[in-house]
C-alpha positions as CSV (number, residue, x, y, z in Angstrom):
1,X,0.0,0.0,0.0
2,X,1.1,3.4,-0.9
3,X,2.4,6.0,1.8
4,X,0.8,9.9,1.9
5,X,4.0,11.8,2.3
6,X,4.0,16.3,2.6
7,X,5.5,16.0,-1.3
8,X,2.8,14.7,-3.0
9,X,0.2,16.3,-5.1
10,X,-2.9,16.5,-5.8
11,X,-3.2,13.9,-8.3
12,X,-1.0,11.5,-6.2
13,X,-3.5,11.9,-3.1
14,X,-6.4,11.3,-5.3
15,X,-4.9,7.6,-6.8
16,X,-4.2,6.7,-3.4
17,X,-7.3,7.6,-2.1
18,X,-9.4,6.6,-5.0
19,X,-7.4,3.2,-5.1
20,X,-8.3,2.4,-1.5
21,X,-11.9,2.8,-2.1
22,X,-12.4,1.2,-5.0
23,X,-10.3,-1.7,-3.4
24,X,-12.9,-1.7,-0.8
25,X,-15.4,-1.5,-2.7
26,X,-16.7,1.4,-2.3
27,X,-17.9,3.5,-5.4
28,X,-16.6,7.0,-5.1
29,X,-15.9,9.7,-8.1
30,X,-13.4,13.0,-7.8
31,X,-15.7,16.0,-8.3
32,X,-15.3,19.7,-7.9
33,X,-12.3,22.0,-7.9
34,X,-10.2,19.0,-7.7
35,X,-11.2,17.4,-10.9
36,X,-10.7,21.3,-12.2
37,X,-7.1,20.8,-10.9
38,X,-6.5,17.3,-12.8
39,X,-8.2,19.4,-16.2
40,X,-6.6,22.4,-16.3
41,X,-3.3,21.0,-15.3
42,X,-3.0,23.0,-12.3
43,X,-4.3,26.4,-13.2
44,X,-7.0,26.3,-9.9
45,X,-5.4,24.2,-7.7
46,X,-7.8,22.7,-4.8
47,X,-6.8,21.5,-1.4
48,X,-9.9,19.6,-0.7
49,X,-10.5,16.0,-2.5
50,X,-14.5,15.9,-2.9
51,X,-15.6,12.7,-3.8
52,X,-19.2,12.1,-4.7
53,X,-20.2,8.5,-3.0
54,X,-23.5,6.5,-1.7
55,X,-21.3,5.2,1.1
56,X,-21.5,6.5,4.6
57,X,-19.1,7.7,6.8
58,X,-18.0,4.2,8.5
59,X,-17.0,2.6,5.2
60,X,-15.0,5.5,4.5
61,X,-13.2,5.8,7.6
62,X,-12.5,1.7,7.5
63,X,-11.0,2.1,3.5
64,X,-9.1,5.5,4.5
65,X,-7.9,4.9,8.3
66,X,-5.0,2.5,6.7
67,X,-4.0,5.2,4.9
68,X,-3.3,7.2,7.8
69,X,-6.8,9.6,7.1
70,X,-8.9,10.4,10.3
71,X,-12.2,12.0,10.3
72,X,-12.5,15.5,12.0
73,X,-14.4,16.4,14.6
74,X,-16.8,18.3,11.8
75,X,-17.8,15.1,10.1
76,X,-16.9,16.2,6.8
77,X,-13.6,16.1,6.2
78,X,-10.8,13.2,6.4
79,X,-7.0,14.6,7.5
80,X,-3.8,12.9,7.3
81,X,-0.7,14.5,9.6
82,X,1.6,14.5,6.4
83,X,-0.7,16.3,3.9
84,X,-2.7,19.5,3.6
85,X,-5.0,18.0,1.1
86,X,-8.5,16.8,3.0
87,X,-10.9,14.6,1.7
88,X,-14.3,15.3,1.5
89,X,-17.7,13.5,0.6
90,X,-20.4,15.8,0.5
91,X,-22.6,14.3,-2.2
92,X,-24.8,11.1,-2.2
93,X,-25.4,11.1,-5.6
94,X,-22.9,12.5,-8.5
95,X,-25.1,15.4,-9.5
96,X,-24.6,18.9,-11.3
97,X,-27.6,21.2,-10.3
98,X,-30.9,19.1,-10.4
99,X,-29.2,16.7,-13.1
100,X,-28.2,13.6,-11.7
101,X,-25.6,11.2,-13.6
102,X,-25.1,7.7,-13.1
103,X,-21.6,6.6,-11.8
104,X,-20.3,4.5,-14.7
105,X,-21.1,7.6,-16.7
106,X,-17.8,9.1,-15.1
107,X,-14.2,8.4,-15.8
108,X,-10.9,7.3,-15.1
109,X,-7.6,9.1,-15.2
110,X,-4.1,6.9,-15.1
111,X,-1.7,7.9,-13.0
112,X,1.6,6.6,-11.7
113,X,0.0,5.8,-8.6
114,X,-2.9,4.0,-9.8
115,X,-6.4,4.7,-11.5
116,X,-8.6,7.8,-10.5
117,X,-12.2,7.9,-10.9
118,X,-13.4,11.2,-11.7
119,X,-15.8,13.0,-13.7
120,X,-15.1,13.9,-17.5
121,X,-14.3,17.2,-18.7
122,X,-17.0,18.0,-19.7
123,X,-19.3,16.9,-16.3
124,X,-16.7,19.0,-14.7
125,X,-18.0,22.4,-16.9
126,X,-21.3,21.5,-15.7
127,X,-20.1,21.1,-12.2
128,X,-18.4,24.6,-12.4
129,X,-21.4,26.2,-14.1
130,X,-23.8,24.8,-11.5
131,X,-21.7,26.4,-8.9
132,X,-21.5,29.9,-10.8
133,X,-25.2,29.8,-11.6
134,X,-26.3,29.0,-8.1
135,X,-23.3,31.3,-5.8
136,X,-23.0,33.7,-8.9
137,X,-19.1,32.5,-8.2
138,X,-17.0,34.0,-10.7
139,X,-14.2,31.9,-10.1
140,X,-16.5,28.4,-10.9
141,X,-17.1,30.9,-14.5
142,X,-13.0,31.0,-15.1
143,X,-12.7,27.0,-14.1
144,X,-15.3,26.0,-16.4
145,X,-13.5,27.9,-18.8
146,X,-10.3,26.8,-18.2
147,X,-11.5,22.9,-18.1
148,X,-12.6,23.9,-22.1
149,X,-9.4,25.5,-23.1
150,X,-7.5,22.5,-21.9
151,X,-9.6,19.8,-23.4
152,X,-12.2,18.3,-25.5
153,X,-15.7,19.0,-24.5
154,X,-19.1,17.0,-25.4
155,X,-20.9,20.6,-26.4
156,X,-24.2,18.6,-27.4
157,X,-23.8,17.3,-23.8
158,X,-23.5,20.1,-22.2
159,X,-25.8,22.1,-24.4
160,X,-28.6,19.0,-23.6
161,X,-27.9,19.6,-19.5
162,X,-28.3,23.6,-19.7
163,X,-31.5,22.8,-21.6
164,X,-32.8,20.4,-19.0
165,X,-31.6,23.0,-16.0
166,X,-33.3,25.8,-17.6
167,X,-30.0,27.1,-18.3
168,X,-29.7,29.7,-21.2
169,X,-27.5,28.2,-24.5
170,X,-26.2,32.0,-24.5
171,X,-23.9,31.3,-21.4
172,X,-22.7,27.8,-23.0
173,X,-22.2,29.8,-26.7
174,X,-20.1,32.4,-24.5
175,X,-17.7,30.1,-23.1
176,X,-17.6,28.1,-26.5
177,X,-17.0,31.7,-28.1
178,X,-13.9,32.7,-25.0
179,X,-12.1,29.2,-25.7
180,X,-11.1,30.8,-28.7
């Protein structure tokens, strides 16, 4: 089993961790600013791990305490003494505003550490839209943004998903238009 050590990154922690859940069995995608991260090859760099999951805390803890992860007091977050990345599950389901998405729809990123589940490029635009729409968050705008510039994007997808949010196409045709 891997060590967590102060030097790794972001993408390290997130094989480990991913690796140890999915060994035990326990179905858990990256999300949010940390699947930006993995996109835009560092541009926004989180320091949280959010990890959308059906699996309650106890599983968790039992796949992560190996690891050296221990749940804070909070009940949200999962620390480790050598690195100031924390993991966090706050969704049940792996959902961008109303819409939710089945699990297998996600994917998996290779790493030298192992295999990360996480959500496409182009579930992470709606991810980062949903968040700008909903905390008019400006920085959400420039992640979704720089998730496009960096790679390939399903625009019927996402075109499809602001239609079904009641999202207007004029905000998708804008970021389409500021890739550029």
């Amino acid at each position: 089993m891997q060590e967590i050590s102060e030097n790794m990154s972001l993408i390290d922690v997130a094989s480990i961790v991913s690796n140890a859940l999915t060994a035990a069995g326990i179905e858990a995608v990256l999300i949010g600013g940390a699947a930006v991260s993995i996109y835009s090859d560092n541009l926004y760099e989180s320091y949280d791990l959010d990890f959308a999951t059906s699996y309650g805390n106890k599983a968790i803890a039992s796949a992560l305490l190996p690891l050296g992860f221990k749940l804070k007091q909070t009940g949200r977050y999962f620390a480790h003494p050598d690195t100031e990345f924390l993991i966090e599950f706050p969704a049940t389901a792996l959902q961008f505003g109303e819409t939710e998405i089945p699990f297998e729809q996600s994917t998996s990123v290779q790493t030298e550490l192992g295999t990360i589940r996480v959500i496409t490029p182009t579930q992470s635009v709606m991810d980062r839209l949903a968040a700008y729409i909903h905390w008019k968050d400006r920085q959400s705008h420039d992640q979704a943004l720089a998730v496009i510039k960096n790679n390939p994007i399903e625009w019927n997808q996402l075109y499809d998903w602001a239609n079904s949010e009641g999202i207007s196409s004029d905000l998708i045709d804008q970021l389409r238009d500021e890739q550029q």
